[in-house]
C-alpha positions in Angstrom: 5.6 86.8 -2.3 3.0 85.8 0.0 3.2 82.5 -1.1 6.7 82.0 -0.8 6.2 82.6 3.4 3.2 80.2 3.2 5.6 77.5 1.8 8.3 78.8 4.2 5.6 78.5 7.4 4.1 74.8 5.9 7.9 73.4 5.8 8.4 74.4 9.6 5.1 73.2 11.0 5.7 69.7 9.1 9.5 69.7 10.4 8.0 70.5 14.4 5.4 67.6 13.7 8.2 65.2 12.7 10.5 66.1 15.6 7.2 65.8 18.2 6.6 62.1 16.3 10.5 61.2 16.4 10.3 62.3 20.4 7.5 60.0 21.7 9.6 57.2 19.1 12.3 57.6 21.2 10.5 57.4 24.1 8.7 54.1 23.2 12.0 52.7 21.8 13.8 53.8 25.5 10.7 52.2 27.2 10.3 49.1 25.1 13.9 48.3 25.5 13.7 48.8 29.4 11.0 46.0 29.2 12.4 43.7 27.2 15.9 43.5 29.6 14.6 44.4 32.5 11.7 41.7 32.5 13.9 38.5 32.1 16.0 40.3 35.2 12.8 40.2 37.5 11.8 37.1 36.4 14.9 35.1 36.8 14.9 36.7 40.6 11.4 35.4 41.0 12.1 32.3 39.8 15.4 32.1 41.9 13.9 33.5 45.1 11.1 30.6 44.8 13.6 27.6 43.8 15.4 28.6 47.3 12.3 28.4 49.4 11.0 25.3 47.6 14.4 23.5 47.6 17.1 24.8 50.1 20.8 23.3 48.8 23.6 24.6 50.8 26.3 26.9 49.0 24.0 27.3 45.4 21.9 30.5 45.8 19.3 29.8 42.9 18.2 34.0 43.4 21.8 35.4 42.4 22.2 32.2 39.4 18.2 33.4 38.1 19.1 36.8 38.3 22.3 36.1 36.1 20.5 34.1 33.8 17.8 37.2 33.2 20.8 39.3 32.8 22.1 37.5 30.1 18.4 36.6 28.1 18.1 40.7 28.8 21.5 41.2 26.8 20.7 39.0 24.1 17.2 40.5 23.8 18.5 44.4 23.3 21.2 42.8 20.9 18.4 41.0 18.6 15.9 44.2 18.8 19.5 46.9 17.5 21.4 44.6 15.7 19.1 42.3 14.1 16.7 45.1 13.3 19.3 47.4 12.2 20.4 44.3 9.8 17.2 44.3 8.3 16.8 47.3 7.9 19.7 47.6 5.3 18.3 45.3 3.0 
């Protein structure tokens, strides 16, 4: 009987050691994906912001069309890193 609970106690810590590794995955997945969208947003500003200092053109706001463009690099990064990954995945 004694080893039965030993068995028993061995399962549970290797299930709470799997749930604390899955937790900081899901952390570094959350984090990694911030990074990977919200770094083209910045960027594109940056760039923006700097093309209208350097060359001033009336009615086009290069900030607002930079920070458009990093939204859209942002979207097509988080759909390559799920979709494309996921894809693979299933092979």
């Amino acid at each position: 009987m004694p080893g039965f609970f030993e068995e028993i106690r061995r399962k549970i810590e290797k299930l709470e050691e799997e749930k604390e590794k899955n937790i900081w995955a899901a952390l570094s997945y959350i984090g990694s994906v911030s990074v990977i969208f919200l770094l083209p947003v910045v960027a594109g500003a940056y760039i923006g912001w700097w093309l209208d200092g350097r060359y001033s053109v009336g009615k086009i706001s290069w900030t607002i069309t930079g920070i458009l463009v990093g939204i859209f690099v942002g979207i097509y990064n988080v759909y390559h890193l799920f979709y494309k990954r996921d894809i693979k995945n299933f092979k």
